[in-house]
Structures are given as C-alpha cells and as structure tokens.
N, C-alpha and C positions, 0 to 999 in steps of 0.2 A: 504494500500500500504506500502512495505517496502522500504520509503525512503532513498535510501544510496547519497553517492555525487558522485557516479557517474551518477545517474536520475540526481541529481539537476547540475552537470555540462550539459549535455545535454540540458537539460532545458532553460538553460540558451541560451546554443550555438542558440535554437531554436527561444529566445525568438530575442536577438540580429539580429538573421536571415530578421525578418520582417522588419526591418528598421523603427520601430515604436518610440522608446526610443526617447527623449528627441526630439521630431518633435512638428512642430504649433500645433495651434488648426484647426481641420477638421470637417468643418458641418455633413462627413458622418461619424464620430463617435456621435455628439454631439447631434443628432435625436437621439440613442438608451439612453443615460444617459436621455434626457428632456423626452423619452415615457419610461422608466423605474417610474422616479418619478411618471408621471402622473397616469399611471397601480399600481402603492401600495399604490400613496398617502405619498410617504415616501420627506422627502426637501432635501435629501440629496440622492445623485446618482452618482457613479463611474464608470469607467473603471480603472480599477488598472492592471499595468506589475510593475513583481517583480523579479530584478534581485538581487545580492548575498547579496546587502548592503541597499537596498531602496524600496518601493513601490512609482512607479510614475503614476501618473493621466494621460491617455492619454485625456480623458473627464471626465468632472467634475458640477456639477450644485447643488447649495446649497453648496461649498466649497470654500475658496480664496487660500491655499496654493496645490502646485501643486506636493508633494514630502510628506512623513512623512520615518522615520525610518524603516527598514523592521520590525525590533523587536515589533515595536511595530504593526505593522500589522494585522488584523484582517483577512485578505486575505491571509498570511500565512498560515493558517489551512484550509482556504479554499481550495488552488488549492492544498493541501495533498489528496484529496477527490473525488469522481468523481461526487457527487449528492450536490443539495443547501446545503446550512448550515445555519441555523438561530442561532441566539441569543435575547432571548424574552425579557431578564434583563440582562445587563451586571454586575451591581452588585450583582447577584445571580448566577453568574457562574467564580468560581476561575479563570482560563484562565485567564477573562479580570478586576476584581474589583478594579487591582492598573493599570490598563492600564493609561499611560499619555492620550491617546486621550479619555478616559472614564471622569478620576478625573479632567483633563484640555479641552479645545477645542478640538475639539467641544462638546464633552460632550455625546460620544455616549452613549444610553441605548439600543437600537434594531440595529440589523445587520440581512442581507440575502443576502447571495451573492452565484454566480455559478459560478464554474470554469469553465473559456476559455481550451476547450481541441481541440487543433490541431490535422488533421487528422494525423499527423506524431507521433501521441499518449504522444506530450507534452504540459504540463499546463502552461500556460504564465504571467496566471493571474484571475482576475474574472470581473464581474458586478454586485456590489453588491449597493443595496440601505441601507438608514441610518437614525434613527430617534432618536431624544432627549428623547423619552419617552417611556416604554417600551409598547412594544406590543405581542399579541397575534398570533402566528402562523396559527393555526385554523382560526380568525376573518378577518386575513388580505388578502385582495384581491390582485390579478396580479400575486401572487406566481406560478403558471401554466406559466400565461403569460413570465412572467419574465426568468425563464428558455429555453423558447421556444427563446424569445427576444435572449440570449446568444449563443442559435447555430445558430442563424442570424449573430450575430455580429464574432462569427470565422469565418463564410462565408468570412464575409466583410473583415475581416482580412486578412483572404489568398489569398484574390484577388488583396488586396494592395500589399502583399507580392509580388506576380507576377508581377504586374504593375509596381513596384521598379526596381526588377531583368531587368524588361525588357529595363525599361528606363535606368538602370547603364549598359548593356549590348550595348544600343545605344551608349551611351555618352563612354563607354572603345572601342569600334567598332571607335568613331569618333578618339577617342586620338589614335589609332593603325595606320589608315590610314591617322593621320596628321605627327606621329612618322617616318614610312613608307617611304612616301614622303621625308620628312629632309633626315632621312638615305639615299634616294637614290640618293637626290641630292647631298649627299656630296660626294657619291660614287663616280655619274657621273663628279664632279669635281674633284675629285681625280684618274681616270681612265682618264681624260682627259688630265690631269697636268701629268701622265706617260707616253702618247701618245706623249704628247710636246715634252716633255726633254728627252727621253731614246734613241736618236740616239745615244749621246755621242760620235759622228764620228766614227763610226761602220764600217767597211769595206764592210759590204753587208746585202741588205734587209733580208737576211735571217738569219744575227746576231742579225738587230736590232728586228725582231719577234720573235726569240727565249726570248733575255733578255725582253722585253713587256711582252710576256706570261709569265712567271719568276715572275715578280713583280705582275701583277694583280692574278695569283694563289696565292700566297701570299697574299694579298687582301683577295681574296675569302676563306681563310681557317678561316682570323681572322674574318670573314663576319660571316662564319659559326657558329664560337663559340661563336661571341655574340649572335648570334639568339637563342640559349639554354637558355641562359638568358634573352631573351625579349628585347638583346639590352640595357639592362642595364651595364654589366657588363662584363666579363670574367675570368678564373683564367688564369694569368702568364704561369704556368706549362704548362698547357694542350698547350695554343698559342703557347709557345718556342719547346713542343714535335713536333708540326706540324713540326716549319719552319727548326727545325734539322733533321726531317725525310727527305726531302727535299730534303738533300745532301746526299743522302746514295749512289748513284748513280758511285758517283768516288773513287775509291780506298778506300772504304766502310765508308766516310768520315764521314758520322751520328754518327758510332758508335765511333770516335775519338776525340768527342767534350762532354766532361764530364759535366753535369750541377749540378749544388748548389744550389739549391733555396727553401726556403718556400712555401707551397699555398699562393697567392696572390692574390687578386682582384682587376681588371684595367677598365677606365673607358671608352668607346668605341674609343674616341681619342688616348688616349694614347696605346690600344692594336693596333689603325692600327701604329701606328711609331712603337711602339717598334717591330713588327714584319718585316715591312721595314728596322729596322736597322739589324734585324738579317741574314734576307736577303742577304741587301747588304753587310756585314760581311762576310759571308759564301760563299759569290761568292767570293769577291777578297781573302780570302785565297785558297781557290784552284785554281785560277788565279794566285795569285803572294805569296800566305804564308804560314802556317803550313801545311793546308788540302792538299797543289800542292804535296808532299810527300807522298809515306806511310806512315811511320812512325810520321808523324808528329803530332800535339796535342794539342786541343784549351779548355779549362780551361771557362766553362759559367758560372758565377755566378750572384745570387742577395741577395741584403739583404736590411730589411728596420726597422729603428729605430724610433722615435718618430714623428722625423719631418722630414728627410729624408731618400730616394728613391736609392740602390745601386745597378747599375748592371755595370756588368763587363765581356768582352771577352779578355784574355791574349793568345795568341799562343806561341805555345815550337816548336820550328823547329831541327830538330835533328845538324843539320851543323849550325855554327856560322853566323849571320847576321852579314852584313856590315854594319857600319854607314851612307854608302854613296853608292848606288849599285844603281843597275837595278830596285829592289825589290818595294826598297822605293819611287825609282821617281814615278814608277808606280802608287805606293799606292794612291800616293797626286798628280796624273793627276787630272786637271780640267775637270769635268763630270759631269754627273747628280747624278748618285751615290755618288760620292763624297759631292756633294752639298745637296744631303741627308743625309747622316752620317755626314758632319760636321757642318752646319748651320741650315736647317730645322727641323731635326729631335730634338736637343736639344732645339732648343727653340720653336717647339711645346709642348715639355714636361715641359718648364722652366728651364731647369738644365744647368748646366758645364758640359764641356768635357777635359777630359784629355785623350790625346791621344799622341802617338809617337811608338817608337823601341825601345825596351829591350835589354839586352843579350841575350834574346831566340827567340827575335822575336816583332809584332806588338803586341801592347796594345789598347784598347779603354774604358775608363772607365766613363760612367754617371753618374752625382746626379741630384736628382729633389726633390721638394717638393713633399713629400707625400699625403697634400691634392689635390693636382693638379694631380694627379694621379689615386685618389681614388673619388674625388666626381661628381658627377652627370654631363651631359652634355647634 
C-alpha cells in the first residue's frame, strides 16, 4: 500500500468514528484477547487502535499498561498490510532489535498480529498476540484461527459503532426536544407578554392587531435565523437585514436606513431584543422621525471591542428638530414600546442607554457587555 497522510488522516477520522478510544473495559472485547491467547498459546494478547500519536489497548491480557508510544508500535506495520504479520525473533529483525518494548518491558521476542480492516476499507488497528521467546511461524498453532478471530472482532466492532451512533442519536433527539420545549416556552411567554402590553391605548382593535402582528413577525424572522443555527446563535447582519427590510413599505424607508456593522454573533436572547428594538425604532421614526419624510435618514451602526457591545440608531431629518415639539413628546409617551426600548430591552442585554435629540434628530445608543451577548443561553 502507498501510504500517504491522506489514508492515515482518514484513518484516523475512521478510527475516532467508533467511539472506541479511551472507553472501559468491555467483556465483548475481552473474550477475543482471552480466546486469542488460549488459540496460540501466546501470554500476551491485544486489541491495539492507533491513532496519530499512541497505540491504545482496547483489551489486553498478559499486559498492565494500557497505552505505549505509536513509535514504538509493532502494530504500526501491521495495519500498513492487509494479511498477519509475524515476527519469529525480534532481535533478528532490524525493524524491532532496539525496540524499547523489545530491550525493556515486556520484553517482546515473537509478535503476530492482523489488521482490523473496516468495511469502509480502513485499518484501525490489529489483534495481535505476544510472546517473550521467540517462536516458530510454521510450529505455532491458532495462526488460521487467529485471523479468522479478527474479522469477528471488526464485526463486533461495527456493531458497536452503530449501537453508539444510535444511542448518541437518542440522547441528541432527547437534548433537541428538551431545547425545543425551552425555546417554545419562552416564545409562548414572550408572544404573550406582546398580547399584554401592545394596546398602548390604540384607538381601534384594528391598530392594536396591526402593531401585534408587527412585533410577533419580528419575532418570527429572529425565530427563523436562529433555527439555521440550531438555536445556538445568529449573525447580527443577517437579523438587522430582516427587521430593515420591514420598512420598505413607506416612502421606501429600508432603503434610507444605512447600516455599519461587522459579522457578528448573538446569542438567542439577545437576537430577540435586539430585533425588538429595531423594531420599535423603525416604527416611531416613520411615526414621528427621520423615516415620516422622504428625505429623511437613519444612520444603523455596530461595533464591538474587547469587552464591549456598540450599537447605535442616529436619525438626520432634513428640517430642524425642536427641542420641545410635538415630535419629542410623542417619542417618550408612556407605552409598551417605549417601555421596550427604554427599560427592558437594555437590561435584558445588561447595557446603558443613551438616548435623547440631536441637531438632526433622535438618537439611541446601547453598550452591553460582550460576553453577555455572545455566550451560550
């Protein structure tokens, strides 16, 4: 075989696959090592898997350490091979005369082992048996057996492999519909908590169903993008593309709301506020701000540094803001909205708000901690 490292990374990826590496001891390995010895007669009997840096013992009998160097490995040249490989003398065959495991513990002189070949046409390792003294290929008995023994044991192997697959399949199946659940409930409290509060003393059932549906699409868009990601996560961009496509509707407002930001990654609380705030942002400017104009012009940025989280909405309104108007009382009516953007929304994130009128108009600018932003929930 022309071993290059691309076999040996495969190999490897193959052997990892079984889930066998560094696991207990299993009676249904430790019957082919104890009927290997007894079939050669040898005191010493392996199951060896060899990954990049180690030969490890998944069974072992006649041996106390559970690990040696791959280097020094004997099972190395094995699973290069597709047929047994014997060694009658180890100090008559260059290979192994300064071997540590020859000159030291155990003190091999005979070796025979057969490569574990999976049917997915990779070598994992062998079973090889071992003896202090050297022997005769010809005289020694079980050598037939012993290979036969080996495509028993990949059997056994591959069925482990499936038995794992199947129980990690169970156990990610149960974390999905325990995940699932949470997520929904938080939905269903959070769809509820909209139901509550978005009258905002609305002049007709039919305002307050519009603004409901409003919010809970909102909802449902950052629903979506976490779902891409298992619910783990989300990027920033993609969320903030939703809630600005959103507004395209009035006086082609999407396209009037510039954004700045890096790729970022949020962590499912944090993508439902920050999407709620953008939200509610984007209605009260074409209600009462930049977007209620053509011309008008809202500035989205974010930025984040070591330890904190920067995003920012500034509106440019073509005509001069009042300090004291119509505009503003509006802005800061007590509502649900409001009571979103200036108390919940920040301290679901952790962060300050500075908010108020510029010369061009409304501002709103958050900081959060970063980690609170980014890790796991």
């Amino acid at each position: 075989m022309n071993y290059t490292s691309d076999i040996e990374a495969d190999r490897i990826a193959a052997l990892v696959e079984t889930g066998l590496l560094d696991t207990s001891q299993d009676e249904r390995f430790d019957r082919y090592t104890r009927l290997a010895s007894a079939l050669t007669d040898c005191p010493i009997a392996l199951i060896t898997l060899l990954d990049d840096k180690r030969q490890w013992f998944k069974s072992r009998v006649g041996l106390d350490v559970e690990q040696t160097p791959r280097s020094d490995a004997f099972c190395d040249y094995t699973i290069r091979g597709q047929n047994l490989m014997i060694v009658e003398d180890t100090l008559k065959d260059p290979r192994f005369v300064n071997n540590a495991l020859v000159t030291g513990d155990p003190f091999i002189r005979f070796y025979a082992g057969v490569p574990l070949w999976l049917s997915s046409g990779h070598c994992i390792g062998a079973l090889c048996v071992i003896d202090r003294k050297p022997r005769s290929g010809d005289e020694l008995t079980g050598l037939r057996e012993l290979e036969d023994l080996a495509q028993t044991l990949t059997l056994e192997i591959e069925a482990h492999t499936k038995d794992s697959k199947r129980v990690q399949a169970m156990a990610d199946q149960e974390i999905v519909i325990a995940e699932l659940k949470h997520r929904m409930g938080n939905l269903y409290t959070n769809v509820a908590a909209l139901i509550r509060n978005s009258d905002d003393g609305l002049a007709s059932r039919e305002d307050f169903s519009t603004q409901l549906q409003n919010r809970v699409n909102m909802m449902a868009h950052a629903q979506r993008r976490l779902a891409e990601r298992d619910f783990r996560s989300t990027d920033l961009s993609a969320l903030v593309g939703d809630a600005v496509r959103d507004f395209g509707g009035t006086h082609g407002a999407s396209e009037r709301i510039v954004i700045d930001g890096a790729p970022c990654s949020i962590n499912p609380r944090s993508a439902m506020s920050i999407a709620l705030m953008i939200h509610e942002l984007g209605t009260n400017a074409l209600k009462h701000g930049a977007l209620r104009d053509a011309d008008g012009r809202v500035n989205l940025s974010w930025r984040q540094d070591e330890s904190r989280f920067h995003i920012e909405w500034v509106e440019n309104t073509v005509a001069h803001v009042p300090q004291c108007d119509e505009t503003q009382s509006d802005r800061h009516r007590v509502g649900f909205g409001s009571t979103l953007l200036y108390r919940i929304i920040p301290m679901e994130l952790g962060g300050t708000l500075d908010k108020g009128f510029g010369p061009n108009g409304f501002f709103y600018k958050l900081q959060a901690d970063s980690i609170l932003l980014n890790e796991p929930v």
